[in-house]
C-alpha positions in Angstrom: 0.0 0.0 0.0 1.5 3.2 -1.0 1.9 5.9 1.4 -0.2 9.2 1.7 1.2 12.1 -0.6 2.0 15.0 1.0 -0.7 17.4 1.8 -0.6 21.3 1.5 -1.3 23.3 4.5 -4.7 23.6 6.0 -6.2 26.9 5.3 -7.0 28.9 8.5 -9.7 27.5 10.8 -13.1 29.1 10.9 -14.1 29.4 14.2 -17.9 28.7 14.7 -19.0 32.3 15.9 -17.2 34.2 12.8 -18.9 31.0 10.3 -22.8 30.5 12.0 -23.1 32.6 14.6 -22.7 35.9 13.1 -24.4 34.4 10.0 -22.4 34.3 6.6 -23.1 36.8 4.1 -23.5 35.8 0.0 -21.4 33.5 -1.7 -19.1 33.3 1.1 -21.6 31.0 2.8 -20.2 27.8 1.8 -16.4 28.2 1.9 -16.9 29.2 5.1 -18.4 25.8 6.0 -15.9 24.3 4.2 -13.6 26.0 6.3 -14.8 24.5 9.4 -15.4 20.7 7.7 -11.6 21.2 6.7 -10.0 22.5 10.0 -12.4 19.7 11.8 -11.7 16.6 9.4 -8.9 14.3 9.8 -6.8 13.7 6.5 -6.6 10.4 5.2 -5.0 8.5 2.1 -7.1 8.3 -0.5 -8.7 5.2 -1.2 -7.7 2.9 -4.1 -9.9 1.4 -6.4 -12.3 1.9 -9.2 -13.3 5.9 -10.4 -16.6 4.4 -9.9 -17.1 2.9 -7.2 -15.0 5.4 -5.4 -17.2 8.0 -6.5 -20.8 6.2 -5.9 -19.1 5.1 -2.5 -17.5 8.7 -1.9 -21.2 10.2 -2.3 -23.0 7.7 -0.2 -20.4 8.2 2.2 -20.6 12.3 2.1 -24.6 11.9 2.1 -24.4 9.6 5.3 -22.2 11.6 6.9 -24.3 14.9 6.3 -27.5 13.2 7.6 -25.9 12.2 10.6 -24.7 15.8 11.0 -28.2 17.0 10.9 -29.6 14.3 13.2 -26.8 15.4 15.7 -28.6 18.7 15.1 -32.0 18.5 15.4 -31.0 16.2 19.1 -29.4 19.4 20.6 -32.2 21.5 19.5 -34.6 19.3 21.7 -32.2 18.6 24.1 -31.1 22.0 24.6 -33.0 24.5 26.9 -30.4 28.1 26.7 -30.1 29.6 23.2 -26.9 29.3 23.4 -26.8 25.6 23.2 -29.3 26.0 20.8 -27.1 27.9 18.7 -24.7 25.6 18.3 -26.8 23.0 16.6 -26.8 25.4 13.4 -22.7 24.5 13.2 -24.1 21.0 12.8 -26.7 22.1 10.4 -24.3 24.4 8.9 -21.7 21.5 8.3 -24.7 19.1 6.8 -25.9 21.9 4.4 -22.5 22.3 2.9 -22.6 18.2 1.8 -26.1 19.0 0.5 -28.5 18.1 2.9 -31.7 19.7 2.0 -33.6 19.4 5.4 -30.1 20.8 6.8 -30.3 23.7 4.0 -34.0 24.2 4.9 -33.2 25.1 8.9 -30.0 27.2 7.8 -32.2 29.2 5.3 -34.8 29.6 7.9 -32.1 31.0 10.2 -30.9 33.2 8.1 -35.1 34.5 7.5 -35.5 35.0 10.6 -32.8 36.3 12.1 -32.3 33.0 14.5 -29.2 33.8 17.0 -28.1 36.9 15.6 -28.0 35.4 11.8 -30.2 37.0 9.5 -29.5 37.5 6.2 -31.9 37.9 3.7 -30.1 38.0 0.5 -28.2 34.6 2.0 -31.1 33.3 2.7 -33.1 34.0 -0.8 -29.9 32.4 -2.3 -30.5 29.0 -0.7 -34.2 29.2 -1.0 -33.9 29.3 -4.9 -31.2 26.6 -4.5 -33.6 24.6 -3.0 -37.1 25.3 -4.7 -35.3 23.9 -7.7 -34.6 20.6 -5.8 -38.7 20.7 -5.3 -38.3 21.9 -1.7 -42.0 23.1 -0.7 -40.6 25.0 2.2 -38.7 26.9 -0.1 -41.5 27.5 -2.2 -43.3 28.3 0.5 -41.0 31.0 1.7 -40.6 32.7 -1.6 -43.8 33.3 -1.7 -43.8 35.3 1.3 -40.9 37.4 0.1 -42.8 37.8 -3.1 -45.9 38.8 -1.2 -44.2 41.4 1.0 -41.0 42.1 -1.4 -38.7 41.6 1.3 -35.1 41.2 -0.8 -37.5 40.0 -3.6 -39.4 42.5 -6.3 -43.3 42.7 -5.1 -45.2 40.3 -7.2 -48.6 38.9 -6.2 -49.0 37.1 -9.1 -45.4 35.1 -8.3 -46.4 34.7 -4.9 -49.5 32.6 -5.4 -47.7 30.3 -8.0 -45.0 29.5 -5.6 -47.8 28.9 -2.9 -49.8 26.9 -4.9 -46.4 24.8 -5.8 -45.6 24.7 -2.4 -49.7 23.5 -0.8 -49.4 21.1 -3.7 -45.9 19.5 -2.2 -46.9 19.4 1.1 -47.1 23.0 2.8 -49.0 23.2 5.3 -48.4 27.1 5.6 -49.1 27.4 2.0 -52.5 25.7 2.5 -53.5 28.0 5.1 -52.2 30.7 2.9 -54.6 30.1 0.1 -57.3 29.3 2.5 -57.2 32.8 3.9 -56.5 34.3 0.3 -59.7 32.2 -1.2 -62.0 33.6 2.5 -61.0 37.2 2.1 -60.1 37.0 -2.1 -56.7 38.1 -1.6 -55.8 38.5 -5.2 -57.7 35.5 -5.8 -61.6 35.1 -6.5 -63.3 35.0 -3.1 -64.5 31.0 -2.9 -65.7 29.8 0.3 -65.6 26.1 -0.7 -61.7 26.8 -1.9 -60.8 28.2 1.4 -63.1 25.4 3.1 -60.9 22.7 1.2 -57.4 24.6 1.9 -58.2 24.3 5.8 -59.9 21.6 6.2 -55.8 20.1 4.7 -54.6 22.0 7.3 -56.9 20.8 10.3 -57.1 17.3 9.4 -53.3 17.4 10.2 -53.5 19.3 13.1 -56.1 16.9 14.9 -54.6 13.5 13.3 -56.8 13.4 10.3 -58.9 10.1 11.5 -60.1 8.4 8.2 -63.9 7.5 9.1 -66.2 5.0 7.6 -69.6 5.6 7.0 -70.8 4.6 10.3 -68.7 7.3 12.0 -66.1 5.1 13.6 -62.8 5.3 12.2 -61.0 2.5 10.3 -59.3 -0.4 11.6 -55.8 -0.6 11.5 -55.3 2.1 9.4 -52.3 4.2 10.1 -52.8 7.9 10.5 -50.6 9.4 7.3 -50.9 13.2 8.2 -49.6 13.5 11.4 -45.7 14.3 11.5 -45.4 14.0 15.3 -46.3 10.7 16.1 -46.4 7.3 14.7 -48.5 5.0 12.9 -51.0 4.9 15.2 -54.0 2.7 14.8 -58.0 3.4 15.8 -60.6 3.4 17.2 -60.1 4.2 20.8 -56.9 4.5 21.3 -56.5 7.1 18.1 -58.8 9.9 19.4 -56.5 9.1 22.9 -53.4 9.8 21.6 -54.6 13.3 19.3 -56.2 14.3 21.9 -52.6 14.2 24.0 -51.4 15.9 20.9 -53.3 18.6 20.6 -53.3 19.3 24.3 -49.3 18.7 24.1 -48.0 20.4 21.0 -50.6 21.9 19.1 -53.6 22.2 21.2 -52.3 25.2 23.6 -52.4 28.7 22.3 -49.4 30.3 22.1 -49.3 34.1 24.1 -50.3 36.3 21.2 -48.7 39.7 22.8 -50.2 43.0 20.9 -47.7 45.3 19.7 -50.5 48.1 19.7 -50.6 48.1 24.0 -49.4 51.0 26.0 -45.6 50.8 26.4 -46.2 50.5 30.0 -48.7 47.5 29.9 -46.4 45.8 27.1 -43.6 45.8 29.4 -45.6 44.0 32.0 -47.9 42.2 29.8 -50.2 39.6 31.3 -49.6 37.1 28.7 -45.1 36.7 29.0 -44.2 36.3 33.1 -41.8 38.3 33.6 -38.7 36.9 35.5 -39.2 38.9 39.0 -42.8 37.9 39.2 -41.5 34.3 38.3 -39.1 34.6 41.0 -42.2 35.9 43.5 -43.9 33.1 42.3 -41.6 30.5 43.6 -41.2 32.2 46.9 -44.7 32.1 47.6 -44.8 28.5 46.2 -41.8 27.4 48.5 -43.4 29.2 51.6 -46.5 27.1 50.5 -49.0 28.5 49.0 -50.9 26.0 47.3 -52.6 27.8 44.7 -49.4 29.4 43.2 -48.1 25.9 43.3 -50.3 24.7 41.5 -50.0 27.5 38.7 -46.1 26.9 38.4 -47.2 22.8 37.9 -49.7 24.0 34.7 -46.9 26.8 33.6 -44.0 24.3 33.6 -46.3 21.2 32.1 -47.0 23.0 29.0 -44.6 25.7 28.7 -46.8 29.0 29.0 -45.9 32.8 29.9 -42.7 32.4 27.9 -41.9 29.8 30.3 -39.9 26.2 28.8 -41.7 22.8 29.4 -40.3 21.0 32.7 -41.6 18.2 33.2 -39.8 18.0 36.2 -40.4 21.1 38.0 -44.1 21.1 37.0 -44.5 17.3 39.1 -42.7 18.8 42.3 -45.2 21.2 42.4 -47.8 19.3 41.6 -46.4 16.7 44.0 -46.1 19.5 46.8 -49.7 21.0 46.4 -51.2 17.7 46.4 -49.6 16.5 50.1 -51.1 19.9 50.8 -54.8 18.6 50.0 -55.4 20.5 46.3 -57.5 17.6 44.5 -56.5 19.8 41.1 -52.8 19.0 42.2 -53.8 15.0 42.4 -55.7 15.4 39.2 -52.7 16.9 37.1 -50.4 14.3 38.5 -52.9 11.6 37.3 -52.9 13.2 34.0 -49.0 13.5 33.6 -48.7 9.4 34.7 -51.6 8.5 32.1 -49.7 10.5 29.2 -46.3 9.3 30.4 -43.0 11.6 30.0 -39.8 12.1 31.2 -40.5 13.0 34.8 -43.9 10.5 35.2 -43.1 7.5 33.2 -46.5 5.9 31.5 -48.5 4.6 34.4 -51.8 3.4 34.1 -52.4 2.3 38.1 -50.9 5.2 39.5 -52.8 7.6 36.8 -56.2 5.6 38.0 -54.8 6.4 42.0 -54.6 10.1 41.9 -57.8 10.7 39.6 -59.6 8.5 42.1 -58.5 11.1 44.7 -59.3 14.2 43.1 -62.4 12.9 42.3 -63.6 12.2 45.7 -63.3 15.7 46.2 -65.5 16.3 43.7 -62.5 17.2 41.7 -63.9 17.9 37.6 -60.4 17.3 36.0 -60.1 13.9 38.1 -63.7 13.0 37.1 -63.1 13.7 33.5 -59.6 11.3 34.1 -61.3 8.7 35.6 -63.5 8.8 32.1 -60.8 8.1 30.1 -59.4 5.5 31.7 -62.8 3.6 31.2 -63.2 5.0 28.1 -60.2 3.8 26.6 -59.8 0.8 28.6 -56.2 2.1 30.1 -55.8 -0.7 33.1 -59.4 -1.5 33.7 -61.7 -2.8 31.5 -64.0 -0.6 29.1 -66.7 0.6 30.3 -68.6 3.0 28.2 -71.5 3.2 31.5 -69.1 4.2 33.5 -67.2 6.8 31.4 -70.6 8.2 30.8 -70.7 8.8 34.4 -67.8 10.5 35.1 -67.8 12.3 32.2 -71.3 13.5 32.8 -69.9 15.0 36.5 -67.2 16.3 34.5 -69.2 18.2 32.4 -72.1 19.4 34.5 -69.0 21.2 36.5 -67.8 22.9 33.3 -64.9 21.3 32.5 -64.5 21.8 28.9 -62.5 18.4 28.0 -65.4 16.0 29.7 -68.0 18.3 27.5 -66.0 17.2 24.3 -65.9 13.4 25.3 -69.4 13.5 25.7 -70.4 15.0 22.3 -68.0 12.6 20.7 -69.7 9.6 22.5 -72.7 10.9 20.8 -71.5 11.7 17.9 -69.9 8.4 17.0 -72.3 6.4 18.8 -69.7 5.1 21.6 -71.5 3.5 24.5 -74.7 5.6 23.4 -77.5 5.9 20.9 -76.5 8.3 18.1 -77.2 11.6 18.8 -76.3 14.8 16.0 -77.9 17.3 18.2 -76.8 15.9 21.3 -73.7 15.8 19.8 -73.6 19.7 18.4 -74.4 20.6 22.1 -71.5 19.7 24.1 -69.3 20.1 21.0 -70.7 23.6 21.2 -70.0 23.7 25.5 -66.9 23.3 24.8 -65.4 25.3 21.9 -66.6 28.0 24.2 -63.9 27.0 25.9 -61.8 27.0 23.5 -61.0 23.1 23.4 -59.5 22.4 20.4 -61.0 18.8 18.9 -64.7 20.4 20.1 -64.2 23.1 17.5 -62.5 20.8 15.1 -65.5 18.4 14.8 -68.2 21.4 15.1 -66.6 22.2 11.8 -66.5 19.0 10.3 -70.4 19.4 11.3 -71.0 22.6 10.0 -69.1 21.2 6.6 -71.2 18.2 5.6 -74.3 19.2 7.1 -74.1 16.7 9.9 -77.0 17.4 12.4 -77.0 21.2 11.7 -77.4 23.2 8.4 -74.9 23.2 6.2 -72.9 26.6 6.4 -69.4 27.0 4.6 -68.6 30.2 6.0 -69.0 28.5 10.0 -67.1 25.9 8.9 -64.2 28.1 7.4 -64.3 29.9 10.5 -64.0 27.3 13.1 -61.4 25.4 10.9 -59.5 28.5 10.7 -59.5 28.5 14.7 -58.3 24.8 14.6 -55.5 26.0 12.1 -54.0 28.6 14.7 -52.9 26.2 16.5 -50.5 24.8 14.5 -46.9 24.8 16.1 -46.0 27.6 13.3 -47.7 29.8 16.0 -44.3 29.9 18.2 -43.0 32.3 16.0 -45.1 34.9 18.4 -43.3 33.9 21.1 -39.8 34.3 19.0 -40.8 37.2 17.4 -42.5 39.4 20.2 -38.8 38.6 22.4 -37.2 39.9 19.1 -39.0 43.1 19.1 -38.4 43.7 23.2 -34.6 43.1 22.3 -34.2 45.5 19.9 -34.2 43.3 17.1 -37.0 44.7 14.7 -36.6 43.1 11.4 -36.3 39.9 13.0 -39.2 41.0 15.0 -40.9 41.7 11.7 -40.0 39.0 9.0 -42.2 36.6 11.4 -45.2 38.5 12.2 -45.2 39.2 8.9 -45.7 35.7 8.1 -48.0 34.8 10.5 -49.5 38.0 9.0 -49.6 35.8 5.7 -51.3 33.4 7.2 -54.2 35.1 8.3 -53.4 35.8 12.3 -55.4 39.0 13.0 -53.0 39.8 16.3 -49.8 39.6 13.5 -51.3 41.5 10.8 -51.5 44.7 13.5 -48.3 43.7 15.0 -46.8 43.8 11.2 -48.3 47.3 10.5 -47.5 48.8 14.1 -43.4 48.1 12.9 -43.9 49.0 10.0 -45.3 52.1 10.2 -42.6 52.9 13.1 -40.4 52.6 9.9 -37.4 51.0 12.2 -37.3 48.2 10.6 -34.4 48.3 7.4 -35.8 45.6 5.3 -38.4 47.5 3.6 -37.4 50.8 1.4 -39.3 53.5 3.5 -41.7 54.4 1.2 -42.8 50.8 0.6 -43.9 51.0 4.6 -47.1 52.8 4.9 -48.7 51.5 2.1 -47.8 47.9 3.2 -49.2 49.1 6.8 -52.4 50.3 5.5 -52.9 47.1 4.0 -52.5 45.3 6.9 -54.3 47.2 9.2 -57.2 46.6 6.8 -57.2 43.1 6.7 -56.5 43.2 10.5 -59.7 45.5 10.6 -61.3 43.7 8.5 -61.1 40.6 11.2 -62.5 42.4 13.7 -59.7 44.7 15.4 -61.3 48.1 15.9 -57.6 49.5 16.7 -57.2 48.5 13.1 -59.9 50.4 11.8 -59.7 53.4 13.4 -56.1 53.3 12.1 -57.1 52.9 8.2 -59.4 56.1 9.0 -56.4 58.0 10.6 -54.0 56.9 7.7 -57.0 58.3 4.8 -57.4 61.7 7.1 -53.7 62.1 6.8 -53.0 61.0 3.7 -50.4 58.0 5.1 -49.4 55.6 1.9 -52.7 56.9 0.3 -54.6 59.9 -0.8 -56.3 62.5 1.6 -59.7 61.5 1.7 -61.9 63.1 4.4 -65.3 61.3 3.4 -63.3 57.4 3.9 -62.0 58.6 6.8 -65.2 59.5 8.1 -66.6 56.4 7.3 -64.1 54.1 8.9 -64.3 56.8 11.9 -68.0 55.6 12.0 -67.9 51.7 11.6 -65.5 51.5 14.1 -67.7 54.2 16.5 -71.0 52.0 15.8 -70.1 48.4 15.7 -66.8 48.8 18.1 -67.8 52.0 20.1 -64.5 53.1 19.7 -63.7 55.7 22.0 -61.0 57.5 19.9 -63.1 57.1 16.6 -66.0 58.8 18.4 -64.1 61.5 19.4 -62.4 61.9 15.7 -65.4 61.6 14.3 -67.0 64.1 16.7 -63.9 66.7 15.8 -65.1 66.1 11.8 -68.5 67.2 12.3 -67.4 70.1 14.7 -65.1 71.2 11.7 -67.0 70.1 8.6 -64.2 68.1 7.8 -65.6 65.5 4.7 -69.2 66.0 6.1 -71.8 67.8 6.9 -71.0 70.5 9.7 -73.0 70.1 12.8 -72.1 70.9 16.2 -74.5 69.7 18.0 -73.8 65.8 16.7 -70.2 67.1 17.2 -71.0 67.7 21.2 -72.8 64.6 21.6 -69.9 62.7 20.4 -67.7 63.7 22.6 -70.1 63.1 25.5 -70.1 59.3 24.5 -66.2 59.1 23.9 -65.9 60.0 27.3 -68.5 58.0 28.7 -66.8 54.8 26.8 -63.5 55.9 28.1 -62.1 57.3 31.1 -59.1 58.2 29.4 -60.9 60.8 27.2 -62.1 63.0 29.8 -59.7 65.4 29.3 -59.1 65.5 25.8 -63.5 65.6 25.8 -63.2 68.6 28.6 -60.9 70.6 26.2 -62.6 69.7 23.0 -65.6 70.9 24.6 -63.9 73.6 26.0 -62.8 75.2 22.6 -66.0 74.4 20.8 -68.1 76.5 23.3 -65.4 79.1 23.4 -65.4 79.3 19.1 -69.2 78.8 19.9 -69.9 81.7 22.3 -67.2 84.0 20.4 -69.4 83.6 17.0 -72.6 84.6 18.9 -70.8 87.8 20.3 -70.1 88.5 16.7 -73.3 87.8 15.5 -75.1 89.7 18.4 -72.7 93.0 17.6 -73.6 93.1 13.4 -77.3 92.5 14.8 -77.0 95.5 17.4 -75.3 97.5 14.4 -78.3 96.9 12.2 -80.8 97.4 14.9 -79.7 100.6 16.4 -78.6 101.7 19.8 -83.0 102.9 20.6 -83.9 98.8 19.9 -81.7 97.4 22.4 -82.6 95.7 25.9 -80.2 95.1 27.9 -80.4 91.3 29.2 -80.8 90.9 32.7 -77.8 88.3 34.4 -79.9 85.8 34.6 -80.7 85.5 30.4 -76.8 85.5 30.1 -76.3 82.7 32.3 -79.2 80.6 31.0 -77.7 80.7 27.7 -74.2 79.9 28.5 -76.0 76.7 30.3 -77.5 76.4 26.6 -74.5 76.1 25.2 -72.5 73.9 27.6 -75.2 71.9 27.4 
């Protein structure tokens, strides 16, 4: 065997905060991953044999190596709690993408988006998403779209942007499918088509929930496996299916994710309600370690499902569950039952112990022990099925309001589990509990509404509550990421993902979007590119209900921001949002129109009366109501002393009476009020 060559010098290592971290710019993307591959790799003789075979085996070999890169990745990314341990698996993905792993080039292009860790780099990113698109890549179809839509880095095109949508729904997007199911409900340079939308959610829904394939009787298949559902696998039905998407949805996809407004006071968005801030945390846990129950048990629900911007801890959320429970709090029991019956890291699967603490917490009348103990006979997890005796306890459940035990019971009904058919029965506690906001309630109330099952057919309804089921996709992080963006200072990070939530029909987004960019901080828009873009936001946020929103499109015609001057539209969003919202500012504009004639008719008495209900509405227009109303009277009272002196002039000095006090205060009362 011959010996190795000699080998030229290794070019300067690339350390992985100059390479990732900081984020490569252009071309120089790749030859700085090379850089690291090269100063990391050991160097070898070459090995002998034929061209090829050497090169199939070299390229097998490269493509191994690169997927086991990206699997090293994506592990320290779920292992990995700080960011900075996060960051560094994006050197592992880094590494993959330069031997051409498309998932790795996928999270690299994503990075550089989004501005993950400090990276973002538009024109980088673009780069690989064209790279990719032409490999079919519906991610990267996906996301050119969105630069098309916005033209961030990209020239605006509309037209460009559905096609690469449409590509993308077509290869498997689920973002592009809710796209296009917002575009086709609101005809967003599309045709408006309920029945389009209805079939773009429904995609998205069905993979949400599990997408269950049914038979005819309403049970679901035998042993067929569930093909939409990325999370989990092959799962097989009946029971036991609903079980685990049920745990799904309640796991990964079923919470809401803090949707923080933008739009707030400064002050309230600094404490906002929905992200804990770190000293209240730290309250929190002294009050929990001194033993108040009630706190304890909030830490236990914080920790078990990673709310208030707080990370999933298994762990932590059993100690204080475990601690409030010796304390006596049957919800404490019932939560510990419900972490043994799903199984994680901290409460391995337990069916026995799971059946122990719901049978405690329900002989305290407990509802979310009640509702356990239903499951368990339910499902048959270590006691027989008994669909009696789930009734029962889910029956409890329910009559206490708990919104999980109203859904089991409308799906016993509706499937005919244990009970007579029932459609309306069904609708009922289906409807009980999407009040609640429970996820598979409102999933199969749309399902209803869609094929006319037990209620009247109605594709708007459907749309709707689909739509609801949709915003719950794990896509909805990104308010989380983005709103921590923003408070750091990072705005077009901040931006680039509410933005795309924006895209995707989030109303909360779409005025988060507009509130940036008409701040015009963020860099990645051309400044004149930003009101218009805002405008058209804070109409389709307005549009969806936000009466912020449309007294903002009235503020933006009335001064001309990214469109004409146009009194009269201002007016008229002034009085939609006054009427339907009772707006307190849009009375109070509108009320200064009128006063002034400004694009109506001028009346001040309608002008007065305004103002009297924009303070009533709100105590925080008293005073700008006490000074409106303060001028008015004084222009008011100065224009009758005018009027009174040409009418003395004309009368003559023998004509006039002198009006006694009392005249002169009754009509100054007129006119105050």
């Amino acid at each position: 065997m011959r010996a190795c060559e000699p080998q030229p010098p290794s070019p300067p290592a690339a350390t992985p905060e100059a390479c990732v971290l900081q984020g490569p710019s252009g071309h120089n993307y790749r030859a700085c991953v090379s850089q690291l591959l090269m100063s990391a790799r050991p160097r070898a003789c070459a090995p002998q044999g034929k061209p090829q075979q050497l090169k199939k085996q070299a390229k097998n070999n490269f493509t191994d190596e690169g997927d086991q890169l990206f699997n090293m990745g994506i592990q320290i990314l779920q292992q990995s709690k700080s960011q900075k341990q996060k960051a560094e698996a994006y050197i592992f993905f880094a590494k993959a993408a330069d031997m051409g792993n498309l998932k790795a080039m996928e999270k690299m292009a994503d990075a550089l988006l989004f501005g993950n860790f400090g990276m973002q780099n538009i024109t980088a990113a673009i780069q690989l998403y064209e790279s990719l698109a032409k490999e079919g890549s519906y991610k990267a179809q996906n996301a050119l779209g969105f630069l098309s839509s916005y033209g961030i880095g990209m020239e605006y095109n509309q037209a460009k942007a559905l096609i690469y949508y449409t590509f993308g729904s077509a290869g498997g997007s689920m973002m592009s499918q809710m796209i296009l199911g917002y575009r086709y409900l609101s005809g967003i340079n599309v045709l408006q088509n309920c029945e389009v939308a209805l079939s773009h959610y429904k995609k998205v829904a069905d993979y949400i929930s599990g997408c269950p394939e049914k038979v005819s009787d309403g049970k679901f298949k035998e042993n067929q496996p569930n093909r939409a559902c990325s999370k989990m696998t092959v799962i097989y039905c009946s029971g036991l299916f609903l079980f685990t998407v049920a745990d799904k949805l309640e796991k990964s996809e079923g919470i809401p994710v803090e949707k923080v407004r933008l739009t707030e006071r400064p002050e309230n968005l600094s404490s906002n309600s929905e992200i804990l801030d770190w000293d209240i945390y730290q309250y929190y846990k002294f009050l929990a370690e001194r033993g108040d129950v009630q706190i304890q048990v909030s830490l236990g629900q914080l920790h078990l499902i990673g709310r208030k911007g707080l990370d999933q801890d298994y762990y932590k959320a059993l100690y204080y569950f475990l601690k409030a429970a010796k304390a006596g709090s049957a919800n404490a029991m019932a939560f510990i039952g419900k972490m043994y019956l799903e199984g994680n890291a901290a409460a391995p699967q337990n069916n026995a112990t799971a059946f122990k603490y719901f049978s405690m917490a329900a002989s305290k009348g407990n509802a979310i022990g009640l509702h356990g103990l239903g499951l368990l006979y339910f499902y048959g997890k270590g006691v027989p099925v008994n669909y009696a005796e789930a009734l029962k306890y889910f029956q409890k459940a329910a009559e206490k309001g708990w919104p999980n035990a109203q859904f089991q019971l409308g799906f016993m009904y509706y499937s005919g589990s244990g009970v007579w058919k029932d459609y309306k029965l069904a609708f009922k506690y289906f409807y009980l509990a999407s009040q609640s906001g429970q996820p598979l309630a409102i999933y199969y109330l749309a399902e209803m509404y869609a094929t006319g099952t037990g209620v009247l057919r109605s594709c708007r309804t459907a749309v709707e509550l689909y739509k609801g089921v949709c915003e719950l996709g794990h896509w909805a992080e990104k308010f989380l990421t983005a709103y921590f963006a923003y408070k750091n200072g990072d705005i077009d990070s901040s931006l680039v993902q509410y933005a795309l939530l924006a895209e995707m029909g989030y109303e909360v987004a779409q005025s988060n979007s507009a509130f940036i960019l008409e701040s015009k901080k963020a860099k990645i828009l051309e400044k004149e590119k930003m009101y218009p873009m805002a405008l058209l936001l804070w109409n389709r946020a307005a549009i969806q209900g936000n009466a912020f929103a449309r007294v903002k499109i009235g503020d933006y015609h009335y001064y001309g921001y990214g469109t004409k001057k146009d009194y009269q539209t201002a007016a008229t969003h002034y009085s939609i949002a006054a009427d339907k919202y009772h707006s307190a500012q849009a009375m109070f504009n509108l009320g200064y129109m009128y006063e002034h004639g400004l694009g109506i008719t001028k009346d001040i008495h309608l002008a007065r009366r305004l103002y009297d209900m924009a303070a009533q509405t709100s105590p925080d227009a008293h005073i700008p109501v006490f000074l409106a109303l303060m001028k008015l009277e004084t222009v008011h009272l100065l224009q009758d002393i005018l009027l009174f002196n040409v009418s003395l002039s004309q009368i003559g000095p023998k004509s006039l009476e002198t009006p006694t006090s009392n005249s002169w205060a009754e009509r100054w009362g007129e006119m105050m009020f």
